[in-house]
N, CA, C and O atoms as CSV, one atom per row, in Angstrom:
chain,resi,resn,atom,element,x,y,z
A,1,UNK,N,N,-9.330,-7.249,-19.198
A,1,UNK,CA,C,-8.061,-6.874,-19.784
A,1,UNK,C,C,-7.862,-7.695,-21.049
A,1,UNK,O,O,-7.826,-8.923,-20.974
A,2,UNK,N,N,-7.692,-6.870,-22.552
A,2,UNK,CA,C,-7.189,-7.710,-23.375
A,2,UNK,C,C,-5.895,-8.404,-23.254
A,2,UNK,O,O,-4.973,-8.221,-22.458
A,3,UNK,N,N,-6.049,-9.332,-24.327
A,3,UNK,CA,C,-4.610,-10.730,-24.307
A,3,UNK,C,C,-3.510,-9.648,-25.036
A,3,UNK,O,O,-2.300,-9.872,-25.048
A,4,UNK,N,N,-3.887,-8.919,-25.401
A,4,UNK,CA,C,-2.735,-8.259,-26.325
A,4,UNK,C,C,-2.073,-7.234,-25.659
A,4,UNK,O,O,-2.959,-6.384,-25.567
A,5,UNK,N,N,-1.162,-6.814,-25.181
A,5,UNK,CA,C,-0.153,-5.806,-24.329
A,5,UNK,C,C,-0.651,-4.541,-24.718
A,5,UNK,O,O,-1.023,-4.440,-25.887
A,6,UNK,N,N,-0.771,-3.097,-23.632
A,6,UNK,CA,C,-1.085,-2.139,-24.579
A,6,UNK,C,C,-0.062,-1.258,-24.355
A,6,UNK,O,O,0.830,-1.258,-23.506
A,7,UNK,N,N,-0.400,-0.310,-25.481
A,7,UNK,CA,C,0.997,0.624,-25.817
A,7,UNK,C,C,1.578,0.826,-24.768
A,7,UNK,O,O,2.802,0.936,-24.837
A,8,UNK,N,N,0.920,0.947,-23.451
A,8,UNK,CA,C,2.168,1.665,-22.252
A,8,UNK,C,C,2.851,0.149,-21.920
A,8,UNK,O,O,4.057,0.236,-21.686
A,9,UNK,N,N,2.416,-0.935,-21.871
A,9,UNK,CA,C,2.642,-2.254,-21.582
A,9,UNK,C,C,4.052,-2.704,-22.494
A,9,UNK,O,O,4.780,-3.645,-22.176
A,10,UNK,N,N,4.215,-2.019,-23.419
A,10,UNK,CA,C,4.968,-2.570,-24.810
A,10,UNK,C,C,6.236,-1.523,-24.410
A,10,UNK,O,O,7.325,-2.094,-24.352
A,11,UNK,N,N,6.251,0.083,-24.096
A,11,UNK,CA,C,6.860,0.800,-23.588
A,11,UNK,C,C,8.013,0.273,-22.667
A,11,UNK,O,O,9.225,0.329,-22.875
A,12,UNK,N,N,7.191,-0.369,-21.360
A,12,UNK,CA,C,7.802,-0.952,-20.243
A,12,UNK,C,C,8.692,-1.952,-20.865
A,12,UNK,O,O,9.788,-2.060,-20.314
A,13,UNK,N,N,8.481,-2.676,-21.846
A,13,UNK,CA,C,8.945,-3.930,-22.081
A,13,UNK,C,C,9.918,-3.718,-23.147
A,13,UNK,O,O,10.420,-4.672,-23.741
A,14,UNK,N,N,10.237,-2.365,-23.444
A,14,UNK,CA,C,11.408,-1.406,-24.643
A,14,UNK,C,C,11.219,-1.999,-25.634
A,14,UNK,O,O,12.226,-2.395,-26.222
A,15,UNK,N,N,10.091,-2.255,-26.130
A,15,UNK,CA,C,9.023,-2.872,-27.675
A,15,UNK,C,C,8.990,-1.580,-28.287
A,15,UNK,O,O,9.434,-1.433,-29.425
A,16,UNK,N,N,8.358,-0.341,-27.437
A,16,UNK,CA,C,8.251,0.956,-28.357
A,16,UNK,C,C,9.176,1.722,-27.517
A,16,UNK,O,O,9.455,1.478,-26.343
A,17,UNK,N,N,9.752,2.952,-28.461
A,17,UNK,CA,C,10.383,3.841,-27.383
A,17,UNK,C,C,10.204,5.218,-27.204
A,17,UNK,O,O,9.740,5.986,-28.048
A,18,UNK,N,N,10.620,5.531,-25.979
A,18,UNK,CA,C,9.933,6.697,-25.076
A,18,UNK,C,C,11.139,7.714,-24.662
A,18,UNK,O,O,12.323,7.439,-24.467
A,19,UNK,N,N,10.378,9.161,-24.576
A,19,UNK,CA,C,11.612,9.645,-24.313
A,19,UNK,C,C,11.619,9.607,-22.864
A,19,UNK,O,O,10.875,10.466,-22.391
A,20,UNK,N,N,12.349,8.733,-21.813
A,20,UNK,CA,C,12.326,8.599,-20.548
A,20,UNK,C,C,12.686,9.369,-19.559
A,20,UNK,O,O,13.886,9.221,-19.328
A,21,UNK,N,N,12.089,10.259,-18.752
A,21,UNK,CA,C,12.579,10.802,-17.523
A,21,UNK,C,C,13.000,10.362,-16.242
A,21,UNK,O,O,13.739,10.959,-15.458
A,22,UNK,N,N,12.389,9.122,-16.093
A,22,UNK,CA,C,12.553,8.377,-14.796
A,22,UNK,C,C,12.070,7.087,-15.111
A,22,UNK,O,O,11.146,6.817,-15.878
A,23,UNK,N,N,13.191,5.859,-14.065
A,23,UNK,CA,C,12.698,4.545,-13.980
A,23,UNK,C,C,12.953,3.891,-13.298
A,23,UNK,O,O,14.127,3.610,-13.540
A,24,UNK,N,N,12.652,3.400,-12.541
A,24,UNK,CA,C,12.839,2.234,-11.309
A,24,UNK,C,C,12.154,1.249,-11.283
A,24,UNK,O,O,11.443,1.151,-12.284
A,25,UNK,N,N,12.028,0.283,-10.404
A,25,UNK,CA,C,10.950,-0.791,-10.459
A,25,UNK,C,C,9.796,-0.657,-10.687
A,25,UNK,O,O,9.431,-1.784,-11.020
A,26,UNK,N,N,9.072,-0.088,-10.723
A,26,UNK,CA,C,7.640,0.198,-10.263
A,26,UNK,C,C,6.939,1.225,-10.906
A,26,UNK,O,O,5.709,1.272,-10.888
A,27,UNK,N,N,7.897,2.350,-11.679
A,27,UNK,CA,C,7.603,3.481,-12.333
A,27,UNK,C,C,7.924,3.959,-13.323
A,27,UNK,O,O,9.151,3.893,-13.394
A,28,UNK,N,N,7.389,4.554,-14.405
A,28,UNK,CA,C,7.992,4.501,-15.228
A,28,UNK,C,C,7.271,6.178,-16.061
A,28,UNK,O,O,6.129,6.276,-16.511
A,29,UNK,N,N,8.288,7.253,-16.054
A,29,UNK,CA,C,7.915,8.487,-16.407
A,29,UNK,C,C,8.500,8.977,-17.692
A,29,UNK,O,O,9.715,8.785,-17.735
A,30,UNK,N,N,7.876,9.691,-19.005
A,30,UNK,CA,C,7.869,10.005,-19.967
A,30,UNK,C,C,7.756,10.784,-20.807
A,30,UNK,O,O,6.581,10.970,-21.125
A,31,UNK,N,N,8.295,11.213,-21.207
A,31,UNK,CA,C,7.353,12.659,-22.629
A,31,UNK,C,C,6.279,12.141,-23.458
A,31,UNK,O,O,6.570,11.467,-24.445
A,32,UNK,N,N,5.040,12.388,-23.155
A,32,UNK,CA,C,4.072,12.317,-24.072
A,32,UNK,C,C,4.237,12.726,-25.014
A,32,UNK,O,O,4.836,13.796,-25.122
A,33,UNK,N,N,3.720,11.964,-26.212
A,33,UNK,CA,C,4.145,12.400,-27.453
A,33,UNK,C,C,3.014,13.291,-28.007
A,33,UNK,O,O,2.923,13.424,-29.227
A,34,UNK,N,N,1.976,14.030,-27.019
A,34,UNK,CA,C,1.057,15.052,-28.024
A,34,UNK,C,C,0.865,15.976,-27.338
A,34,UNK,O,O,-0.182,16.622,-27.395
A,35,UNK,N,N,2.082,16.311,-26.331
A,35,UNK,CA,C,1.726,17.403,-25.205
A,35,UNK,C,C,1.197,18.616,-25.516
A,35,UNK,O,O,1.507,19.458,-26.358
A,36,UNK,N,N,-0.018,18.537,-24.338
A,36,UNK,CA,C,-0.914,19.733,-24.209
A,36,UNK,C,C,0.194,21.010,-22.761
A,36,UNK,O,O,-0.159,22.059,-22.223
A,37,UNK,N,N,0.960,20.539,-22.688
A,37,UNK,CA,C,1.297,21.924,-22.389
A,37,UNK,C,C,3.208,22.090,-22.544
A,37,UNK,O,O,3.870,21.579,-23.447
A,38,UNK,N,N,3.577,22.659,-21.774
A,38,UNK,CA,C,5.140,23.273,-22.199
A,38,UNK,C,C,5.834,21.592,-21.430
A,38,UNK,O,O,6.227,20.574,-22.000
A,39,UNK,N,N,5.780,21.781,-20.624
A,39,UNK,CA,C,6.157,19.784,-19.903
A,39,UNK,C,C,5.187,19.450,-19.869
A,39,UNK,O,O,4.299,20.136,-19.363
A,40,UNK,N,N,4.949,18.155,-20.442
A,40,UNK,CA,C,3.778,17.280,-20.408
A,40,UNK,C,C,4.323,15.768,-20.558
A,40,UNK,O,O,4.470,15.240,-21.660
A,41,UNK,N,N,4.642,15.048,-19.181
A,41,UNK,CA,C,4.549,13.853,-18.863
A,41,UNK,C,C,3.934,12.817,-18.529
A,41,UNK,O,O,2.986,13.020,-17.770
A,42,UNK,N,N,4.115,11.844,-18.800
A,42,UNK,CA,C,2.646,10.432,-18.691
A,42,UNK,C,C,3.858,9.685,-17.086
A,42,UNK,O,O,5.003,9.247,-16.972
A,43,UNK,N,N,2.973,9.877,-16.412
A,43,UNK,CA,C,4.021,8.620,-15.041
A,43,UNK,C,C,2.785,7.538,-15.160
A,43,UNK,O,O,1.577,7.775,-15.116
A,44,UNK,N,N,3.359,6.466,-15.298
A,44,UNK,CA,C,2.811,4.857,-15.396
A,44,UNK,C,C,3.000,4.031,-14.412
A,44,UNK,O,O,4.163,4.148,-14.023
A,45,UNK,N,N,2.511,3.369,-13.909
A,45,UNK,CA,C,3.169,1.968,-13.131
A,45,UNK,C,C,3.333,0.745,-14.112
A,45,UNK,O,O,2.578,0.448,-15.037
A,46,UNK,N,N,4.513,0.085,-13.700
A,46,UNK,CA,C,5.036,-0.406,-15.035
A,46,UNK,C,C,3.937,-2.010,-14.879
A,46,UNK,O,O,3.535,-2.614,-15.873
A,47,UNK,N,N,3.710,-2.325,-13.819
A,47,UNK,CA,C,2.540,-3.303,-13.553
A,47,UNK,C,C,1.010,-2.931,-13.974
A,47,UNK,O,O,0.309,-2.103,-13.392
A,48,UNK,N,N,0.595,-3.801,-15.233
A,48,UNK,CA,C,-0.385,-3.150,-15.425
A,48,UNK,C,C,-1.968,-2.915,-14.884
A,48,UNK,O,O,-2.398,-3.976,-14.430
A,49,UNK,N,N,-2.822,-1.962,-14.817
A,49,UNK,CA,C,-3.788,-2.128,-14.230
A,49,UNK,C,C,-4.695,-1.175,-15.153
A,49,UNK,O,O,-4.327,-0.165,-15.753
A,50,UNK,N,N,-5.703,-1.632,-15.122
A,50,UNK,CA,C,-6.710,-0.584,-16.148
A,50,UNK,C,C,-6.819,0.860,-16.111
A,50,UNK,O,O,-6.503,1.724,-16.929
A,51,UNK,N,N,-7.474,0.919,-14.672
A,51,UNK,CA,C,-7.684,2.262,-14.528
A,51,UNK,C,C,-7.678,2.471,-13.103
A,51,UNK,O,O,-7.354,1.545,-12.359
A,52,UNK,N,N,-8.099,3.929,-12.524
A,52,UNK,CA,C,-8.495,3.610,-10.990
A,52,UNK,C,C,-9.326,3.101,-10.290
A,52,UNK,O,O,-9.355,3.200,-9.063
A,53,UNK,N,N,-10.549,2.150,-11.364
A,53,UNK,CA,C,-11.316,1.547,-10.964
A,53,UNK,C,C,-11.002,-0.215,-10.188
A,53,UNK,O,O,-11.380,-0.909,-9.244
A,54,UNK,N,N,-10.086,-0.245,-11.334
A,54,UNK,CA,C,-9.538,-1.728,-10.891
A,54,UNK,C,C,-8.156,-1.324,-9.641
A,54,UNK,O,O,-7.582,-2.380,-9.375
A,55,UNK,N,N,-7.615,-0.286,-8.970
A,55,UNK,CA,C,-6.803,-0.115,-8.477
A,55,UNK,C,C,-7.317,-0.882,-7.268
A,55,UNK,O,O,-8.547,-0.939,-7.285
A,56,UNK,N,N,-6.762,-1.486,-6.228
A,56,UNK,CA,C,-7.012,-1.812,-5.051
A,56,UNK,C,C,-5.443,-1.375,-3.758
A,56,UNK,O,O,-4.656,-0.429,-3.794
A,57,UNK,N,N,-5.522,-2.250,-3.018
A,57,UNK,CA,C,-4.939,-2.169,-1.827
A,57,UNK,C,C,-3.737,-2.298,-2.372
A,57,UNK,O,O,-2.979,-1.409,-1.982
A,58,UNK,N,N,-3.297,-2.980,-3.050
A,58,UNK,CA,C,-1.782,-4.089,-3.629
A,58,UNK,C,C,-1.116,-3.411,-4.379
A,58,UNK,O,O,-0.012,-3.821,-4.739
A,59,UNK,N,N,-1.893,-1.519,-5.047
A,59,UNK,CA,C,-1.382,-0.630,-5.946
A,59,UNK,C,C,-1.183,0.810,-4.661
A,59,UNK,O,O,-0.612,1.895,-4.772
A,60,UNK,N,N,-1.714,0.368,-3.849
A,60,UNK,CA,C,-0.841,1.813,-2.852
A,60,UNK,C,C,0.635,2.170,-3.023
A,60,UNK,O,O,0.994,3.325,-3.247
A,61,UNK,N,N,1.156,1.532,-2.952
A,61,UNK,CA,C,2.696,1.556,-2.389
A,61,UNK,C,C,2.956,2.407,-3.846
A,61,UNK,O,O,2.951,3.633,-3.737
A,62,UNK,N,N,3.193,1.805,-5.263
A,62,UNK,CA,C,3.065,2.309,-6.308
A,62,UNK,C,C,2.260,3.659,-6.500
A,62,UNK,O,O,2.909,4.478,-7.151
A,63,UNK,N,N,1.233,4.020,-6.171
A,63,UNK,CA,C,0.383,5.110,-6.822
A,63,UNK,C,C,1.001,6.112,-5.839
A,63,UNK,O,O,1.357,7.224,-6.229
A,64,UNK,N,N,1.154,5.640,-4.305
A,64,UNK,CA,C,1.628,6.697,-3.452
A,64,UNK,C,C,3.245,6.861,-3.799
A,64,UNK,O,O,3.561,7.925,-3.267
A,65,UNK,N,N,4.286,6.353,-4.381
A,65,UNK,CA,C,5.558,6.707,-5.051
A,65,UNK,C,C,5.497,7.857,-6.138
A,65,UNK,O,O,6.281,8.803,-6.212
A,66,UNK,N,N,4.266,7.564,-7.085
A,66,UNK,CA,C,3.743,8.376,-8.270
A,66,UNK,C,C,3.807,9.939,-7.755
A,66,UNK,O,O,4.328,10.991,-8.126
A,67,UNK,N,N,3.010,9.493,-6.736
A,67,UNK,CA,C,2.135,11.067,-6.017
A,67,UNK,C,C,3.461,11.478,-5.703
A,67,UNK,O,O,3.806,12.443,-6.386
A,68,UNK,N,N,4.578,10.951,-4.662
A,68,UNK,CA,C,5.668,11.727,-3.980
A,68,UNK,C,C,6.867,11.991,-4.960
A,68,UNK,O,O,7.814,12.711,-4.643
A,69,UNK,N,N,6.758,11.346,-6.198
A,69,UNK,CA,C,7.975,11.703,-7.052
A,69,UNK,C,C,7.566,12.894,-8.239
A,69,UNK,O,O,8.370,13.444,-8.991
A,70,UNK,N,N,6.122,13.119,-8.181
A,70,UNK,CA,C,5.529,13.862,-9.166
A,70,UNK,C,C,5.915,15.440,-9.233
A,70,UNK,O,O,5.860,16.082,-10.281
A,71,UNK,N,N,6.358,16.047,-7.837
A,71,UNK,CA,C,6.840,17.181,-7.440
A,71,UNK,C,C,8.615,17.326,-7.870
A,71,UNK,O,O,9.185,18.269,-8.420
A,72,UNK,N,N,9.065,16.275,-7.480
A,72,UNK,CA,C,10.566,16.340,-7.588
A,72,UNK,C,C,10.654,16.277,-9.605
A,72,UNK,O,O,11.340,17.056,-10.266
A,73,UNK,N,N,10.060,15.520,-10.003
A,73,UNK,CA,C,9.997,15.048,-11.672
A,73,UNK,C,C,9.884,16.745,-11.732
A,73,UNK,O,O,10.844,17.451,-12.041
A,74,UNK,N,N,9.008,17.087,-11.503
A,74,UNK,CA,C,8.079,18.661,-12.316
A,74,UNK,C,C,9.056,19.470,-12.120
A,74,UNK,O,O,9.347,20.044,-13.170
A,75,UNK,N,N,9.835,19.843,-11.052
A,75,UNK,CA,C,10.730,20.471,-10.506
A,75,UNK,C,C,12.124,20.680,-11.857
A,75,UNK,O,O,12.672,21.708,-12.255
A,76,UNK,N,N,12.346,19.078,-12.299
A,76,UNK,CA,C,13.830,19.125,-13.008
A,76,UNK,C,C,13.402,19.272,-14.155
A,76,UNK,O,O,14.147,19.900,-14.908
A,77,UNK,N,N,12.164,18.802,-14.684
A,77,UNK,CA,C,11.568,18.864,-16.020
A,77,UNK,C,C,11.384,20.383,-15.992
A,77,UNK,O,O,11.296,20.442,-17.218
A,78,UNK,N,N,11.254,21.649,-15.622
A,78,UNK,CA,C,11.086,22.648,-16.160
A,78,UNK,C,C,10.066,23.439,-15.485
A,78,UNK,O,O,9.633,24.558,-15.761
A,79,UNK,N,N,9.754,22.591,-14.495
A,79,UNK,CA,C,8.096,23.282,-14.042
A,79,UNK,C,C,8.416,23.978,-12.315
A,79,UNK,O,O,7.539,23.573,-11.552
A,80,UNK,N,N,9.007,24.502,-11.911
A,80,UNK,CA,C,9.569,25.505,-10.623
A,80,UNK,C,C,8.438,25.750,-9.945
A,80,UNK,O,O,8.354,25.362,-8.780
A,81,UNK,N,N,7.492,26.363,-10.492
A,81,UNK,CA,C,6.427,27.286,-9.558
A,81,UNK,C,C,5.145,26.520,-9.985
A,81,UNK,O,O,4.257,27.282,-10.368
A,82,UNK,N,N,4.852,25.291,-10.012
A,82,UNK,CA,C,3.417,24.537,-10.017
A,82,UNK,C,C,3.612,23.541,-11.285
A,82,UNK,O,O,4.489,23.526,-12.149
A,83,UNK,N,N,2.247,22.551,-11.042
A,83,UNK,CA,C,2.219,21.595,-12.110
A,83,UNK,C,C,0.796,21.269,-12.155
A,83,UNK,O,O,0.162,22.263,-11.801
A,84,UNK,N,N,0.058,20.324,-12.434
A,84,UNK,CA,C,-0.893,19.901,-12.507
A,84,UNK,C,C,-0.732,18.185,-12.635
A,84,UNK,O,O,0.057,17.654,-13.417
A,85,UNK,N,N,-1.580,17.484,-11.767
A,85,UNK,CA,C,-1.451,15.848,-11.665
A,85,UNK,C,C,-2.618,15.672,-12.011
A,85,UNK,O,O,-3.482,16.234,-11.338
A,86,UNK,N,N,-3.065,14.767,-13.271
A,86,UNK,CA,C,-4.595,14.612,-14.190
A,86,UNK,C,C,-4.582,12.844,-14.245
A,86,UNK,O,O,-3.753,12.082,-14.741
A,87,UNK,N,N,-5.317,12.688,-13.826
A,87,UNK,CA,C,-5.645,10.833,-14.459
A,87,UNK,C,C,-7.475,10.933,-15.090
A,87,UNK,O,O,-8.665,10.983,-14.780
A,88,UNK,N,N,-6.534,10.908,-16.109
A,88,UNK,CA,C,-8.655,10.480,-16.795
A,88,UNK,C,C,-9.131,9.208,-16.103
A,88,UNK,O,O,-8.369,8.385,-15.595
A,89,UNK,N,N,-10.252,9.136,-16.125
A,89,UNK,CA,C,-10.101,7.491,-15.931
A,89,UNK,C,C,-11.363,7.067,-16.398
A,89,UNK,O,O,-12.354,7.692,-16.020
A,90,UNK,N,N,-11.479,6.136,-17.135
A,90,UNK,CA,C,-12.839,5.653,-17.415
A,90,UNK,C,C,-13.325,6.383,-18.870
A,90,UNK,O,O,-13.012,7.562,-19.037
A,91,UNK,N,N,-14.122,5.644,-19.960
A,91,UNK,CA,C,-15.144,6.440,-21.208
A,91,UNK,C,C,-15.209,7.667,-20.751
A,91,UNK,O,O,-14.634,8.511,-21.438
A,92,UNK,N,N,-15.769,8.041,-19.738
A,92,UNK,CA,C,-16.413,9.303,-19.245
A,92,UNK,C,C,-15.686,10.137,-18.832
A,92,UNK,O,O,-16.115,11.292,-18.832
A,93,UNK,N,N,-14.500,9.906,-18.393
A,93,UNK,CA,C,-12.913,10.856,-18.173
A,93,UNK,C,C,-12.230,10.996,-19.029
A,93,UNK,O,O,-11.221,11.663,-18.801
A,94,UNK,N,N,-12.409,10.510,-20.264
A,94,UNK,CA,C,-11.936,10.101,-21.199
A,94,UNK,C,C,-10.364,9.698,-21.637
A,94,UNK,O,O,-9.417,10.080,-22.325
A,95,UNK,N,N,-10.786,8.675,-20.753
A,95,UNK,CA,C,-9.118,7.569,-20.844
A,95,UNK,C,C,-9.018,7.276,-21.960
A,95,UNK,O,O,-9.880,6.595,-22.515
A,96,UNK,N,N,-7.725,7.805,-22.696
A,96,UNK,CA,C,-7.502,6.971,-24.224
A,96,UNK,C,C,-6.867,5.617,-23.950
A,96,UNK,O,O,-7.500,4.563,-24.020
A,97,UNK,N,N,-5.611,5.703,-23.642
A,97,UNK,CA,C,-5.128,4.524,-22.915
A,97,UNK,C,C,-5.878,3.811,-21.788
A,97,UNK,O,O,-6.450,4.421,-20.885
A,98,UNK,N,N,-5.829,2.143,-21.927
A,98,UNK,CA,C,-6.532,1.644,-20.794
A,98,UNK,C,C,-5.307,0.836,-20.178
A,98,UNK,O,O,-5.156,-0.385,-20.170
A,99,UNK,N,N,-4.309,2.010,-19.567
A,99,UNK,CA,C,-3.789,1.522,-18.493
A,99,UNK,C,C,-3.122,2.660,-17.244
A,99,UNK,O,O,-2.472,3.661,-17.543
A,100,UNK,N,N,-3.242,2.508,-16.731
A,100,UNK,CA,C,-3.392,3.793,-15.747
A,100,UNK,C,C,-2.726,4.712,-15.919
A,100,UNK,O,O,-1.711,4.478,-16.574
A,101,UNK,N,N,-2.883,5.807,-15.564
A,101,UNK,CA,C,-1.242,6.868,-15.732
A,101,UNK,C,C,-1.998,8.019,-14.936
A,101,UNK,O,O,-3.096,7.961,-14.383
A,102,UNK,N,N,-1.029,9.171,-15.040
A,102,UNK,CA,C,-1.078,10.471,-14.566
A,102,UNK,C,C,-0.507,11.319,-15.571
A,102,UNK,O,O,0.591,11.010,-16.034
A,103,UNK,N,N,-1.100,12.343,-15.971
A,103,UNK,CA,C,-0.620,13.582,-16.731
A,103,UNK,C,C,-0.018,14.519,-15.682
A,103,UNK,O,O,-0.557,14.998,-14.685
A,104,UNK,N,N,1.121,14.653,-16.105
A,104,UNK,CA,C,2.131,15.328,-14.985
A,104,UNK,C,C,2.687,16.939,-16.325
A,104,UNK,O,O,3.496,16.809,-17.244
A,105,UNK,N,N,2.026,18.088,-16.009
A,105,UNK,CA,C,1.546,19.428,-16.889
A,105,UNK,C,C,2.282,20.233,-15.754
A,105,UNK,O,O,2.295,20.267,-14.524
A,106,UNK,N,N,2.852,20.823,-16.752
A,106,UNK,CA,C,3.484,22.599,-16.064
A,106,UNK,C,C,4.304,23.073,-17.296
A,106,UNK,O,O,4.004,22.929,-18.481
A,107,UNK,N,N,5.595,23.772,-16.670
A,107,UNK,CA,C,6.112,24.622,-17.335
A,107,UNK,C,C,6.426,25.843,-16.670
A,107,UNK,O,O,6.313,25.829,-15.444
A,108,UNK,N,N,6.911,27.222,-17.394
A,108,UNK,CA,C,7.173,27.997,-16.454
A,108,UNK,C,C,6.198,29.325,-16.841
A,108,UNK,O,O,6.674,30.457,-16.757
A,109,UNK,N,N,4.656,29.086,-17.317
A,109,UNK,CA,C,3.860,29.882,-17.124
A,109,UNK,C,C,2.532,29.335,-17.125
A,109,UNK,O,O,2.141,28.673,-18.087
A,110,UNK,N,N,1.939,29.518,-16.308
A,110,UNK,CA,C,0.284,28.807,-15.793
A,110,UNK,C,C,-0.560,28.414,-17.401
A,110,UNK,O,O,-0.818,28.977,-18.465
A,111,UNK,N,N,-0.757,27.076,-16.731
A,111,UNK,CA,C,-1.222,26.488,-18.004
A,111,UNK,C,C,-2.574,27.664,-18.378
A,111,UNK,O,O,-3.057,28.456,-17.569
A,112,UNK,N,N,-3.068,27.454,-20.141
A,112,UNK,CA,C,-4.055,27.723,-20.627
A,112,UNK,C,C,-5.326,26.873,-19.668
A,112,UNK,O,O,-5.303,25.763,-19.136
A,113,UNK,N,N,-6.695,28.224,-19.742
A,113,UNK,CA,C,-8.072,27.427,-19.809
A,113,UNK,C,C,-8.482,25.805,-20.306
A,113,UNK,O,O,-9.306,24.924,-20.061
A,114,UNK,N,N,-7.632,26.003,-20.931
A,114,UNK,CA,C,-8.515,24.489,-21.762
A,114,UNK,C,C,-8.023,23.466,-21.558
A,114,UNK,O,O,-8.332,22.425,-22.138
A,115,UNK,N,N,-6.612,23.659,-20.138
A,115,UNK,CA,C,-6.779,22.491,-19.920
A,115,UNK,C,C,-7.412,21.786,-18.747
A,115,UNK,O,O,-7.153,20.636,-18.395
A,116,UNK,N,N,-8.127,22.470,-18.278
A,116,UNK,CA,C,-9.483,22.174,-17.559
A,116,UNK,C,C,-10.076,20.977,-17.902
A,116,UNK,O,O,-10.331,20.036,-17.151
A,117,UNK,N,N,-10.322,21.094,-19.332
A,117,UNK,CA,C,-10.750,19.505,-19.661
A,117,UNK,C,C,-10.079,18.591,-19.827
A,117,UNK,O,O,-10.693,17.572,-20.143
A,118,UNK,N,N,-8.717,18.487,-19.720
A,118,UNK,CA,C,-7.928,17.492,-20.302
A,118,UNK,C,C,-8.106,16.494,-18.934
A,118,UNK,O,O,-7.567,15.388,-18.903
């Protein structure tokens, strides 16, 4: 982990600002600012951790909040009839950010093909 905070790190800490959907201890949900579809949200844990590689035992409680609030979020954000939950992770998933998140995608008509790769 670099010494220097990264953008989602700076977010949490209201250094940069976000358009916020949700926040509590532990979580922290957002409008991505280059959305690939009609809702396109980043959910973070506001504790940082790289990726899901470095996740262990001590990030359950957190990742499993992510997972159970991800339906209710999609729901008020605009997305009724489905969503899509994406974590790149790693060079090869192609994580831009190196700190964990979930792409939380819907809207109220089935995403395009292409985002298959996202």
């Amino acid at each position: 982990m670099s010494q220097t905070p990264c953008i989602f790190c700076k977010i949490v800490a209201g250094e940069i600002p976000a358009r916020k959907v949700f926040e509590d201890d532990d979580v922290l949900v957002f409008h991505d600012i280059h959305p690939q579809a009609s809702m396109h949200l980043l959910m973070i844990p506001k504790r940082h951790v790289e990726n899901l590689y470095d996740a262990d035992e001590t990030h359950s409680a957190v990742l499993g909040k992510m997972m159970t609030i991800a339906g209710k979020i999609a729901h008020e954000q605009g997305s009724p009839d489905g969503f899509r939950l994406v974590a790149n992770n790693g060079r090869v998933g192609r994580q831009e950010v190196y700190h964990l998140h979930f792409h939380l995608l819907g809207g109220t008509e089935p995403l395009g093909s292409g985002m298959n790769r996202h």
